[in-house]
C-alpha positions as CSV (number, residue, x, y, z in Angstrom):
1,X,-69.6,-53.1,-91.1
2,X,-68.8,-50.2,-93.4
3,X,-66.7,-51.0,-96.3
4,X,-64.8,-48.5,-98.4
5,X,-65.2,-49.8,-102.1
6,X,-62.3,-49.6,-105.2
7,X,-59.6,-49.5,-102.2
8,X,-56.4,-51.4,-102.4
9,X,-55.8,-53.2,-99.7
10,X,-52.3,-55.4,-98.9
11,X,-51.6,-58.0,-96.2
12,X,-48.5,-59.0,-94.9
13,X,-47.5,-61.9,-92.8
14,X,-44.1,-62.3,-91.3
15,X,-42.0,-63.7,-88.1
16,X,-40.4,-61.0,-85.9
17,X,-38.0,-59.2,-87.4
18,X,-38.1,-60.0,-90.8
19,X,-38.2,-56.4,-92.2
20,X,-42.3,-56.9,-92.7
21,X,-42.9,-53.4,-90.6
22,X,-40.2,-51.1,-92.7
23,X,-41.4,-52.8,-96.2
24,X,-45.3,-52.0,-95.4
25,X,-44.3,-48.1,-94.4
26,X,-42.4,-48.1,-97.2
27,X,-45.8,-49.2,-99.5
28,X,-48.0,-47.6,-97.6
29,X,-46.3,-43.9,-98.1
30,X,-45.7,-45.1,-101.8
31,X,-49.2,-45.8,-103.0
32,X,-50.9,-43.6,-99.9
33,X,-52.3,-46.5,-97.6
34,X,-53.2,-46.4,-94.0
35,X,-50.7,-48.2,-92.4
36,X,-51.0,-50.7,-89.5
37,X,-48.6,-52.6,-87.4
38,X,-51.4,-55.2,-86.0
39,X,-48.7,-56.8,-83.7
40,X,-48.4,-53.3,-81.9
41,X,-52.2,-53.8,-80.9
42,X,-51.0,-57.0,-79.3
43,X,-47.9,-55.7,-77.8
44,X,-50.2,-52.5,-76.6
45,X,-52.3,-55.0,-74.6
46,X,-49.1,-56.6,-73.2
47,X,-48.0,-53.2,-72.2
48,X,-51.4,-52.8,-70.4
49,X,-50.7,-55.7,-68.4
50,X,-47.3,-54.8,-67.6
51,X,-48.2,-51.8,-66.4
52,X,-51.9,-52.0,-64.8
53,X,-52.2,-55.9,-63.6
54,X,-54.6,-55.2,-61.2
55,X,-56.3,-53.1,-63.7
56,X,-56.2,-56.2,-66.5
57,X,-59.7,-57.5,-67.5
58,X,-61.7,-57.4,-71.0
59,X,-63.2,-54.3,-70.2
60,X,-60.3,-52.1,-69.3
61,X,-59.1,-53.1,-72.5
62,X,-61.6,-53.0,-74.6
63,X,-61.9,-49.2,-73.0
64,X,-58.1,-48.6,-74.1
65,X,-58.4,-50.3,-77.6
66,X,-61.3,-48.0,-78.1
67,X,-60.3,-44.7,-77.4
68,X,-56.7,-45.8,-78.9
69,X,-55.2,-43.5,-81.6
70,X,-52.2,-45.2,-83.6
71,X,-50.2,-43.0,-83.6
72,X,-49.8,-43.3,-79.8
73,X,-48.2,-46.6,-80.1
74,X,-45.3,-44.6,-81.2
75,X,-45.0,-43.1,-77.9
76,X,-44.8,-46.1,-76.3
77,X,-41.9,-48.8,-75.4
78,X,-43.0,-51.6,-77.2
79,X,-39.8,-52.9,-78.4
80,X,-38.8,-54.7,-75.3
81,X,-38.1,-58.8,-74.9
82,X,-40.7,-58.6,-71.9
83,X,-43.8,-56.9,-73.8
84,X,-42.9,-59.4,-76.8
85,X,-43.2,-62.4,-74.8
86,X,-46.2,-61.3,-73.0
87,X,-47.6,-60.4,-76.0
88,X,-47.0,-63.6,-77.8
89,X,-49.2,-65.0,-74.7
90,X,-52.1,-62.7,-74.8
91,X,-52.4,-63.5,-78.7
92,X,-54.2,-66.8,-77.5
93,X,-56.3,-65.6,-75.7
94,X,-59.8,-65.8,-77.5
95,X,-61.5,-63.2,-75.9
96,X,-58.6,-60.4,-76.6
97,X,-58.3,-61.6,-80.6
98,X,-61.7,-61.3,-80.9
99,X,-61.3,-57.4,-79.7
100,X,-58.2,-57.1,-81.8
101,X,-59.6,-58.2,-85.0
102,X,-62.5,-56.4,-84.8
103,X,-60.3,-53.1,-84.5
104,X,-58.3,-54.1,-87.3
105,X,-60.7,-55.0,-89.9
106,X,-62.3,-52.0,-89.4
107,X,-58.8,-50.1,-90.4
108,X,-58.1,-52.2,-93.0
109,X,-61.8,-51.8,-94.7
110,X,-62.6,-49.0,-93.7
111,X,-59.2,-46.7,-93.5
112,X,-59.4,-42.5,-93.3
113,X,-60.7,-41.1,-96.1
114,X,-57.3,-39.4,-97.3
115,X,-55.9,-43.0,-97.9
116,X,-56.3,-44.5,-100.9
117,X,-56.8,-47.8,-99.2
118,X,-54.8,-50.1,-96.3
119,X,-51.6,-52.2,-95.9
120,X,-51.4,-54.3,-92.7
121,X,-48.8,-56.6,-91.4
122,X,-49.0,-59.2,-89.0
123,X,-49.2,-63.3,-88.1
124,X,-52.4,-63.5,-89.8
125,X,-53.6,-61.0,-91.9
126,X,-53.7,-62.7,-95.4
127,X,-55.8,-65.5,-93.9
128,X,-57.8,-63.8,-91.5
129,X,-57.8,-60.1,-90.9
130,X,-57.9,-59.2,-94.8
131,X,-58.3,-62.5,-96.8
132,X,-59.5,-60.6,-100.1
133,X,-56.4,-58.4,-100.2
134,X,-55.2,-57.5,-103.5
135,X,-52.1,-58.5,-102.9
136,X,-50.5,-60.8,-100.2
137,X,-47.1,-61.3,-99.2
138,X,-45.1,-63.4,-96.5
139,X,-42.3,-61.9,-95.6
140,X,-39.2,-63.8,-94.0
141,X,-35.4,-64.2,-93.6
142,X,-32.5,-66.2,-91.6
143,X,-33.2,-66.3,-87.5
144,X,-29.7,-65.2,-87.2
145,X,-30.1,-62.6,-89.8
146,X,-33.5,-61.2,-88.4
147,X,-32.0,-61.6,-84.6
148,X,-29.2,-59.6,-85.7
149,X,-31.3,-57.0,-87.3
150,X,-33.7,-56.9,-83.7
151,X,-30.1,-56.7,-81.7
152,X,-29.3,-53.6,-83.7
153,X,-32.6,-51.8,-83.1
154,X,-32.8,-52.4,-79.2
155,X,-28.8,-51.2,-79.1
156,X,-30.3,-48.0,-80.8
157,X,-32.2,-47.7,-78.7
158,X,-29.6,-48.0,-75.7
159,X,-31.2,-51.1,-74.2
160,X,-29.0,-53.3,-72.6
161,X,-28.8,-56.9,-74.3
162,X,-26.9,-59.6,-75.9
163,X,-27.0,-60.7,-79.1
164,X,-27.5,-64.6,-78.0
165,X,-30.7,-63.2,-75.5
166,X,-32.1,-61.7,-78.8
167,X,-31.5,-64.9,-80.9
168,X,-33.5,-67.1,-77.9
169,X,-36.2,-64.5,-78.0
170,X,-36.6,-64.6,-81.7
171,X,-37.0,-68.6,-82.1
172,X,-38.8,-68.7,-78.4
173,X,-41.6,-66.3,-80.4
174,X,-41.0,-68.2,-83.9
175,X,-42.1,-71.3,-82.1
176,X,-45.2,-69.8,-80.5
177,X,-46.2,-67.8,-83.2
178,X,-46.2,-70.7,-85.7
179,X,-47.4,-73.5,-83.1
180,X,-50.3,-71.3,-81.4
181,X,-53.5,-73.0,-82.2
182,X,-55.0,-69.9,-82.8
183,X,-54.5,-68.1,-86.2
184,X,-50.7,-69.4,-86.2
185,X,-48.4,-67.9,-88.3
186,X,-48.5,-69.2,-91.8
187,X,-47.6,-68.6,-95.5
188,X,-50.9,-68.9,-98.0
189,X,-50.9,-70.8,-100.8
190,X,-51.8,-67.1,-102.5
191,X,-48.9,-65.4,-100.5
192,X,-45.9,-63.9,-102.6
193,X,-42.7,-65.2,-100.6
194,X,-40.2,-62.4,-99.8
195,X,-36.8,-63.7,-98.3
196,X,-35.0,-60.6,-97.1
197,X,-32.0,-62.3,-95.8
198,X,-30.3,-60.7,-99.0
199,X,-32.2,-57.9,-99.3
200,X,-31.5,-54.3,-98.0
201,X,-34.8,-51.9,-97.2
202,X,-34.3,-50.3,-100.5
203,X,-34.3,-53.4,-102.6
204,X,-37.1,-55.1,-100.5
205,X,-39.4,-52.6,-101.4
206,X,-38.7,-52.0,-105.2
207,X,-39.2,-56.0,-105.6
208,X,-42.5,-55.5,-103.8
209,X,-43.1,-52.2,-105.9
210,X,-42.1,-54.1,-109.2
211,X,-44.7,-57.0,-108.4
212,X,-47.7,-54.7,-107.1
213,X,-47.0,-51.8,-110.3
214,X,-46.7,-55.0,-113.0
215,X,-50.6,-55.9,-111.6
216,X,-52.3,-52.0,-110.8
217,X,-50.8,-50.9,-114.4
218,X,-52.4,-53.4,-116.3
């Protein structure tokens, strides 16, 4: 595989809803890095399988993942409990990972040439996807807090749900995410911890910012 050299590439790692997706977009349009939310692959897949069960096998898949351009998975309801949970399932599934990983490694080394390099964020990237990144984080905050913060996204959106169904679904997928015996959700013993539970978006990123400027400036 092609890889781009004197790139900067950052990994993230965070349960749902922690504020990991808004933090990387925030660093990615900063320091001009491709950005990709891995967990939309995932949730992508679910989608497919929602939609075309009869049509579900590796190589429908593989067909999708292929000719997928990211920025149609912002065309796309993946927000929804039911894509989550499915999604959560298909993440196990050998076969589809090893599809998935493939896709995103490429992104992360390899990103368009405009970018200056890649930020992902994920369940595994600073272990798996990206485990030389130049800087790893593990991003996380209260259940109630991030369950909140997932309530007031789907109510934006005008979908129709509780804030207790929300707080289910976030430690139903905390306990599979973190439990799955493939690439489980984890915090590296070279992660920087980020507790957002305090933190608005603005001052999430400038204590990211601070750390990745004190290292880059040197």
């Amino acid at each position: 595989m092609f890889k781009r050299k004197n790139i900067l590439k950052i990994a993230i790692d965070s349960p749902a809803a922690a504020g990991a997706g808004t933090l990387a977009k925030s660093i990615s349009k900063n320091y001009n890095l491709f950005y990709l939310d891995t967990g939309k692959i995932y949730r992508f897949i679910a989608y497919l399988k929602i939609k075309f069960p009869k049509k579900f096998n590796n190589k429908f898949i593989k067909s999708k993942i292929n000719s997928l351009k990211v920025k149609d998975l912002s065309n796309i309801n993946l927000l929804s409990d039911e894509v989550g949970t499915e999604a959560s399932i298909i993440s196990k599934i050998k076969s589809i990972r090893k599809m998935v990983h493939s896709f995103q490694i490429n992104l992360a080394y390899n990103p368009p040439k405009k970018y200056k390099g890649s930020c992902l964020d994920g369940r595994d990237i600073t272990y798996n996807i990206v485990p030389d990144a130049d800087f790893k984080f593990y991003v996380t905050a209260n259940v109630k807090i991030r369950a909140l913060r997932r309530y007031k996204e789907l109510k934006s959106l005008k979908k129709k749900v509780t804030y207790s169904e929300v707080l289910k679904s976030i430690k139903k997928r905390d306990k599979s995410d973190k439990n799955r015996k493939i690439s489980p959700l984890k915090k590296t013993k070279d992660s920087i911890l980020i507790n957002s539970s305090k933190l608005d978006r603005r001052l999430c990123f400038l204590k990211v910012k601070k750390i990745i400027d004190r290292k880059i400036n040197i």
